[in-house]
N, CA, C and O of each residue as an XYZ file, in Angstrom:
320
protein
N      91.015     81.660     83.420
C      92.163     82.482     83.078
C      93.417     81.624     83.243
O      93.690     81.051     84.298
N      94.060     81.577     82.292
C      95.175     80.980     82.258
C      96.911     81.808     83.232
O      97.036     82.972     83.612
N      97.501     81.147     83.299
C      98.727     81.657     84.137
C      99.187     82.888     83.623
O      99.007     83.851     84.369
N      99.810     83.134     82.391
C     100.020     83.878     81.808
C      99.250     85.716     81.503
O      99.765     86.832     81.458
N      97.647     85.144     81.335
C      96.847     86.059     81.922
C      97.040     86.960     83.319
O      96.924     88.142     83.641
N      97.374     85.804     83.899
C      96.560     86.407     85.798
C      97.998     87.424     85.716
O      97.834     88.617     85.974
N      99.472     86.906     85.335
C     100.621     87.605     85.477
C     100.251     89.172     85.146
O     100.268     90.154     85.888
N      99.836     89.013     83.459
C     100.184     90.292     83.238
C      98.640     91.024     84.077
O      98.785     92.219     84.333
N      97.544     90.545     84.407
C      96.576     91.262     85.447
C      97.057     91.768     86.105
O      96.947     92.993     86.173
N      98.035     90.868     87.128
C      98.408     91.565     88.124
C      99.499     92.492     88.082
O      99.756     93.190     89.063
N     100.266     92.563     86.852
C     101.238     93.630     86.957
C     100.406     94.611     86.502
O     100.797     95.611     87.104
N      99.341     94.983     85.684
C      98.395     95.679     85.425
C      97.606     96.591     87.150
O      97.563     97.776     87.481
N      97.182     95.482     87.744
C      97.048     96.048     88.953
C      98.156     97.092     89.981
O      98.057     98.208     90.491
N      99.093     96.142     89.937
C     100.334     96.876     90.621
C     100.474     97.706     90.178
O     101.070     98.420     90.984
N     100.247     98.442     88.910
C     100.794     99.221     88.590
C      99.803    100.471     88.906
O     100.186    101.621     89.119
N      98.501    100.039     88.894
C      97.565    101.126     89.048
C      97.688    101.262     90.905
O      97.659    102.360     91.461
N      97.807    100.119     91.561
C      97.851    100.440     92.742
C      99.156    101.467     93.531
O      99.059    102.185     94.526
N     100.525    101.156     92.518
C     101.474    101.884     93.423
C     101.468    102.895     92.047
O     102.534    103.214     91.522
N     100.173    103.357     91.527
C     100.435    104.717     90.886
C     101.856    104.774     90.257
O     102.772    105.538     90.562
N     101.837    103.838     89.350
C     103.043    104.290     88.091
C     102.846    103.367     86.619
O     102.198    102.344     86.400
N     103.894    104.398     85.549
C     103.456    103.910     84.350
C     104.021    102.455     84.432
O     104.478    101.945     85.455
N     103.929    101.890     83.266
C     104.835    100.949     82.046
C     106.392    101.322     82.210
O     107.317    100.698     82.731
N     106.358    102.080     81.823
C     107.440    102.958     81.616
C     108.266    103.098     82.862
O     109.386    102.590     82.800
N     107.946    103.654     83.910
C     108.130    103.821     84.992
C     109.254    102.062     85.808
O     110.324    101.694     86.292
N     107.565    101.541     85.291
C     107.553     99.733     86.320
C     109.360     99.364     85.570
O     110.298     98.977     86.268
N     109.465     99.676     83.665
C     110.083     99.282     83.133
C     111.881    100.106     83.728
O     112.870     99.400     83.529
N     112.031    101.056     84.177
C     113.409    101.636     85.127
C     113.598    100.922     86.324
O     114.639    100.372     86.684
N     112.605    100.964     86.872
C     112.669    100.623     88.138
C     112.844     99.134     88.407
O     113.290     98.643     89.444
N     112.325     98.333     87.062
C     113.031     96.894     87.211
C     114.088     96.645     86.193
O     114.171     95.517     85.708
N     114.796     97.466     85.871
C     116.013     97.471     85.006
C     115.783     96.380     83.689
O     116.488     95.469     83.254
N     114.399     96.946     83.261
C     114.084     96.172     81.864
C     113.575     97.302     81.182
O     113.199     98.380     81.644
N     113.626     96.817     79.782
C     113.120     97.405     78.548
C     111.240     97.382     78.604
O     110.404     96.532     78.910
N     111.197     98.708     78.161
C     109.778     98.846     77.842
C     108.981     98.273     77.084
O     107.752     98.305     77.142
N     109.849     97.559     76.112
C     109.217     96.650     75.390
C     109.157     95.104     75.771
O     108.494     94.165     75.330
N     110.346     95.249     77.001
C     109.914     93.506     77.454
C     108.889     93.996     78.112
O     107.883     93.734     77.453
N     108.609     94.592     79.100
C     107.188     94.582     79.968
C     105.884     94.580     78.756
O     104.789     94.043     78.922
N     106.321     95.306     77.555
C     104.741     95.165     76.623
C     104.910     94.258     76.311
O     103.897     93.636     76.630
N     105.717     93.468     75.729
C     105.068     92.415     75.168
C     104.920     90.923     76.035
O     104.510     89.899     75.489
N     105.283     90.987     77.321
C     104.104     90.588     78.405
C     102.760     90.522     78.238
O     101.898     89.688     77.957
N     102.883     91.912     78.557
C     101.436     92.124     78.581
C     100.484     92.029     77.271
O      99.255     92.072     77.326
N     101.295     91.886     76.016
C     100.239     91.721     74.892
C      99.528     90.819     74.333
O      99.972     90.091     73.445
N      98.241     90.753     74.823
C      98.221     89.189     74.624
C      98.068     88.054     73.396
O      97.572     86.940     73.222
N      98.672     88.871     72.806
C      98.781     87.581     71.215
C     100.366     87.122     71.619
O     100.714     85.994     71.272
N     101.297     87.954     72.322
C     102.531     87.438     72.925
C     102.777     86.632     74.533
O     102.797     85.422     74.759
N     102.894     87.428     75.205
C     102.410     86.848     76.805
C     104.122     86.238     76.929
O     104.508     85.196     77.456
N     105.065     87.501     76.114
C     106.117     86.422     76.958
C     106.654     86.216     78.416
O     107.743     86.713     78.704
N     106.279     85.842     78.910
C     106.479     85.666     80.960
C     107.410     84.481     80.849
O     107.258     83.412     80.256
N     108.651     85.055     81.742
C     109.206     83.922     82.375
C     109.676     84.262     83.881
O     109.601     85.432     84.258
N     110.221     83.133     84.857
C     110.127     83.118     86.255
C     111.627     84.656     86.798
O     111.855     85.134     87.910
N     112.200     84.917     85.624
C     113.333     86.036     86.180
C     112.313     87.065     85.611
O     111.954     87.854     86.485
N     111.782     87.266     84.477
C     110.893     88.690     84.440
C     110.134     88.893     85.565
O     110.204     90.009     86.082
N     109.063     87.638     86.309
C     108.344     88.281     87.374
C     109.337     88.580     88.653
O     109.029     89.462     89.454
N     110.369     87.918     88.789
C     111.277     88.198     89.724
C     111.868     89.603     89.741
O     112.217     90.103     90.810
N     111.999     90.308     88.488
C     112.305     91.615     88.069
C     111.175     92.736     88.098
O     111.358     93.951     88.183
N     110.231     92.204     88.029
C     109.111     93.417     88.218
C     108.895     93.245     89.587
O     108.876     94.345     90.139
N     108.725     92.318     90.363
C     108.507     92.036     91.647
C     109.661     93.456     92.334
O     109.329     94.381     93.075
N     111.080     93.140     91.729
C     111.968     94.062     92.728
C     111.584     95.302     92.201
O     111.542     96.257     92.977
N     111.247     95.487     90.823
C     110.722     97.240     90.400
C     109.535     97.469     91.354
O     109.545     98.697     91.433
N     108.779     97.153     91.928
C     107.968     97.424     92.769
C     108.317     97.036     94.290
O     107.369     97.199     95.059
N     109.423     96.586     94.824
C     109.514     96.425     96.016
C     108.884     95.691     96.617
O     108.485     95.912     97.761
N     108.597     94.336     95.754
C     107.155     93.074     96.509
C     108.332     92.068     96.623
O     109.459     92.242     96.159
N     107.826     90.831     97.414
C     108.531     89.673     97.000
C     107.660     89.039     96.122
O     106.518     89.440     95.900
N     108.332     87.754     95.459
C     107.362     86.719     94.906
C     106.138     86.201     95.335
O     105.122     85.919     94.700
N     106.478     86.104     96.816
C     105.164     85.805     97.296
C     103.878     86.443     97.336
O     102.796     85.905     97.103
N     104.204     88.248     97.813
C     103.577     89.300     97.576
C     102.817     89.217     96.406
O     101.591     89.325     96.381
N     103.796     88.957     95.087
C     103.127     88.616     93.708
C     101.823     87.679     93.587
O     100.664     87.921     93.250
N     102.465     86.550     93.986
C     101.563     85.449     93.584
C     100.252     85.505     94.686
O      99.150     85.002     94.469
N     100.534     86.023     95.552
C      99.198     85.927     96.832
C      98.408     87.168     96.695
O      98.505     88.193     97.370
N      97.488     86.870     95.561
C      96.348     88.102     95.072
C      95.853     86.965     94.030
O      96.364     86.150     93.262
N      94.328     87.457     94.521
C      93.108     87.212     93.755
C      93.242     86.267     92.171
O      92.675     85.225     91.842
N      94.370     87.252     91.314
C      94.017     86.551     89.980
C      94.670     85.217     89.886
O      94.730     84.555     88.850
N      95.235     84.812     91.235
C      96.142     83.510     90.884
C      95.349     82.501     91.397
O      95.571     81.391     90.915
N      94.104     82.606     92.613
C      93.227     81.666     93.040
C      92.642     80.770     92.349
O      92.443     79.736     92.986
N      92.226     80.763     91.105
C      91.086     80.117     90.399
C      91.699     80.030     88.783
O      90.948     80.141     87.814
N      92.744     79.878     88.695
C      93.488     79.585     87.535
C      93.272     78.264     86.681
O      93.521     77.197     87.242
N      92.943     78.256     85.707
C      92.465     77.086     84.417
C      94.010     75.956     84.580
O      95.180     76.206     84.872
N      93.452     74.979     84.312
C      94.252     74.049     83.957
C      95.048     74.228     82.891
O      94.531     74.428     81.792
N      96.374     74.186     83.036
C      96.869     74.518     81.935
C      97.371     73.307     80.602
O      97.703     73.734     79.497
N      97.357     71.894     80.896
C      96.757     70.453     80.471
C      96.405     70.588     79.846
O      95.436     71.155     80.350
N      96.064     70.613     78.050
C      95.173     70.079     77.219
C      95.278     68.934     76.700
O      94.404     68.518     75.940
């Protein structure tokens, strides 16, 4: 799984874990509903280091919180 993947996993997770929508994640980090989808879509995957910084505060995590879970352990080389 590439970087980009594990991101939108885990906002996928977070979101099922603190029980809220898209929609929801998307107020609470003072972004558009359509930046969080097309994150998560994966023919797009646009992620950059202030979006996860912004969903991080819509959920009340730090960065670290973010990155220290499962889908970031075993991440593909991203090198071709």
């Amino acid at each position: 799984m590439g970087i980009k993947d594990a991101i939108a996993l885990r906002v996928q997770n977070l979101c099922d874990e603190h029980n809220i929508t898209i929609c929801k994640l998307a107020t609470n980090s003072g972004l558009s509903r359509s930046t969080i989808y097309s994150m998560l879509e994966p023919e797009r995957r646009d992620v950059s280091a202030v979006l996860v910084k912004k969903i991080c505060d819509g959920f009340g995590i730090t960065i670290i919180d973010f990155y220290n879970s499962p889908e970031f352990y075993d991440l593909e080389q991203e090198i071709k």
